[in-house]
C-alpha positions as CSV (number, residue, x, y, z in Angstrom):
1,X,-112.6,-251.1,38.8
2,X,-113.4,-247.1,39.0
3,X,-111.0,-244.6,40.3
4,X,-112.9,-244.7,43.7
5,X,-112.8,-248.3,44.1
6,X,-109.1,-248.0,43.8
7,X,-109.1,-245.5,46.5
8,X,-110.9,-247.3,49.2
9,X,-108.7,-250.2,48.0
10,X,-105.9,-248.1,48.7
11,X,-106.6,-246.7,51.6
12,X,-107.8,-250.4,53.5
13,X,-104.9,-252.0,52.6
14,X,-104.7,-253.8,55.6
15,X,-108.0,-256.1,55.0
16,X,-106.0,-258.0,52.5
17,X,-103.1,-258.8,54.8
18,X,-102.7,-262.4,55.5
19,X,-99.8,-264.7,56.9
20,X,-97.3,-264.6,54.0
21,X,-97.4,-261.3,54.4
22,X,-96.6,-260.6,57.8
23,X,-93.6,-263.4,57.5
24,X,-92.5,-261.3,54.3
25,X,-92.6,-258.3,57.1
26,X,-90.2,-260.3,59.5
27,X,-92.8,-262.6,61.5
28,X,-91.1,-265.7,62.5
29,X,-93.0,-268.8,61.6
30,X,-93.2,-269.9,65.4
31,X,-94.9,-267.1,65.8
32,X,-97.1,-267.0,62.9
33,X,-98.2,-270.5,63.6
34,X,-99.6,-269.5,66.6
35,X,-102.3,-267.0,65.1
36,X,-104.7,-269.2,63.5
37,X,-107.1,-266.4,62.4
38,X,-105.3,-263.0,60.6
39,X,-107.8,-260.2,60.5
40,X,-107.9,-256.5,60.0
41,X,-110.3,-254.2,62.1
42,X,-112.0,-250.9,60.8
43,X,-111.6,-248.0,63.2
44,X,-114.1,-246.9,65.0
45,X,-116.1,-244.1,63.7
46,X,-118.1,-241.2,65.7
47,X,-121.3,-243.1,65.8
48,X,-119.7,-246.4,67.0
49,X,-117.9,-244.4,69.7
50,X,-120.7,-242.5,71.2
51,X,-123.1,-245.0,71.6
52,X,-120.0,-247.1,73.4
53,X,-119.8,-243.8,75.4
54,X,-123.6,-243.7,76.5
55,X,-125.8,-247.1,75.6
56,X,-124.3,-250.8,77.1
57,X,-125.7,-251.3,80.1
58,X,-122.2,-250.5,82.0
59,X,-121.8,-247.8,79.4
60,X,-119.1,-244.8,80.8
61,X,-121.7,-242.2,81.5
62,X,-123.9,-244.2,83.9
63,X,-120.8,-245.6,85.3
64,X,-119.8,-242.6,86.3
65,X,-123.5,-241.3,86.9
66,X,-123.2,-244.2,89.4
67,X,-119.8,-242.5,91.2
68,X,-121.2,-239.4,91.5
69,X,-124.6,-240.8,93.1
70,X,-122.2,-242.6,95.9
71,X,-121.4,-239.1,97.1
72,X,-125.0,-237.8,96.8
73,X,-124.0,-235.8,93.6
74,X,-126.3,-235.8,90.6
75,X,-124.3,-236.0,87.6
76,X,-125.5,-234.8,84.0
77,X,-123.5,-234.8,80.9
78,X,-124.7,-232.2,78.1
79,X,-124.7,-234.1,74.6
80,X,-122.7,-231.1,73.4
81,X,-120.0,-232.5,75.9
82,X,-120.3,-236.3,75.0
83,X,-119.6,-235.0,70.9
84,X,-116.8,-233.4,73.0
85,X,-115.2,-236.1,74.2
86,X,-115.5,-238.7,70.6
87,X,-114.3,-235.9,69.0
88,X,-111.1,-235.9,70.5
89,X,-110.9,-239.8,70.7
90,X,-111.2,-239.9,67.0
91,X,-108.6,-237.0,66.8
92,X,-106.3,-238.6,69.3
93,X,-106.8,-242.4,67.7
94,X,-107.6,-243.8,70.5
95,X,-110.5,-245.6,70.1
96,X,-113.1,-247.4,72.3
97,X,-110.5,-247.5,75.3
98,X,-109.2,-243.7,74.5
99,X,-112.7,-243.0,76.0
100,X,-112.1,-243.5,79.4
101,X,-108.8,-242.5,79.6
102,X,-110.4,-238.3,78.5
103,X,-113.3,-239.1,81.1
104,X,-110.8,-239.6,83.5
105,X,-108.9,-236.5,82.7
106,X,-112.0,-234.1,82.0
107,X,-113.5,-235.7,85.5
108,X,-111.0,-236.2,87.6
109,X,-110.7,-232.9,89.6
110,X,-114.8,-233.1,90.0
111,X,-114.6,-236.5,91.4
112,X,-112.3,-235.7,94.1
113,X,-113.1,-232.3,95.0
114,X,-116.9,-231.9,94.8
115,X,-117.5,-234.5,97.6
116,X,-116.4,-231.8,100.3
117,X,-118.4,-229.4,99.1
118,X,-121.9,-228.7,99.5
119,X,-123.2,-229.3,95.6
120,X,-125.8,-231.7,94.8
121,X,-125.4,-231.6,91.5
122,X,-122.6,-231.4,88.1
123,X,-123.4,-230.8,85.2
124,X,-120.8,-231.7,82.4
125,X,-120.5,-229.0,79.3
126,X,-118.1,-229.0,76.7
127,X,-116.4,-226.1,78.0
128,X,-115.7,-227.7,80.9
129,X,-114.3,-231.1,79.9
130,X,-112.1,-228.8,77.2
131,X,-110.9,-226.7,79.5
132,X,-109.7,-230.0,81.3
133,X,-108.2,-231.9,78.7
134,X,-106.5,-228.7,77.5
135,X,-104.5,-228.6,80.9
136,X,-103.8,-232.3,81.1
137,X,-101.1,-233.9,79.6
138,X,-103.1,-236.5,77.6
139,X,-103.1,-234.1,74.8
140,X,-99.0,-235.2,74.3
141,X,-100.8,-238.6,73.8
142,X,-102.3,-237.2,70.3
143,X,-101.2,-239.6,67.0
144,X,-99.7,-237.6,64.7
């Protein structure tokens, strides 16, 4: 094995975890009987996240696309913005279901306030959602 297998061995430890293990860790057996299947999941990465973000059929975006239609707002999301908001999943480890919890932060104030106002239209850029997220206190939510 090369120094760079040994690394990536290194580094996903985890994917050779199994049962004795986790008793070895303090598991009691009652407890490990119960999980017939011990698996380790990858994390995420930026592509994975941004196509969660914008693709599925019930994706975020056209969720909230939807939202904003109710009031007779057009919403728009620049693509500088989505990179926005994976980047700081990824930063804050959050994953998949860290996404909506900065959408709601970066959108909340729009959702509630543009209603009463006479815009049609929102358009979501990068400065915007950081300017958001920088005042919100999700940012204490950040894995060191």
């Amino acid at each position: 094995m090369n120094k760079e297998q040994e690394e990536q061995n290194r580094k996903h430890i985890l994917r050779y975890i199994n049962s004795q293990d986790l008793k070895q860790f303090g598991l009691i057996p009652e407890l490990l009987g119960r999980l017939p299947v011990v698996t380790y999941l990858n994390t995420l990465d930026k592509e994975a996240l941004r196509a969660i973000l914008t693709e599925p059929r019930n994706a975020l975006i056209k969720q909230y696309k939807k939202l904003f239609k109710v009031e007779g707002i057009e919403f728009e999301i620049e693509a500088d913005a989505v990179d926005y908001i994976v980047e700081k999943a990824l930063e804050y480890k959050l994953g998949a279901r860290g996404l909506r919890s900065i959408c709601e932060v970066v959108l909340a104030e729009a959702m509630f306030s543009l209603p009463s106002t006479n815009e049609k239209s929102f358009v979501l850029t990068r400065a915007y959602a950081a300017e958001k997220l920088e005042k919100s206190t999700l940012v204490a939510l950040k894995v060191a």
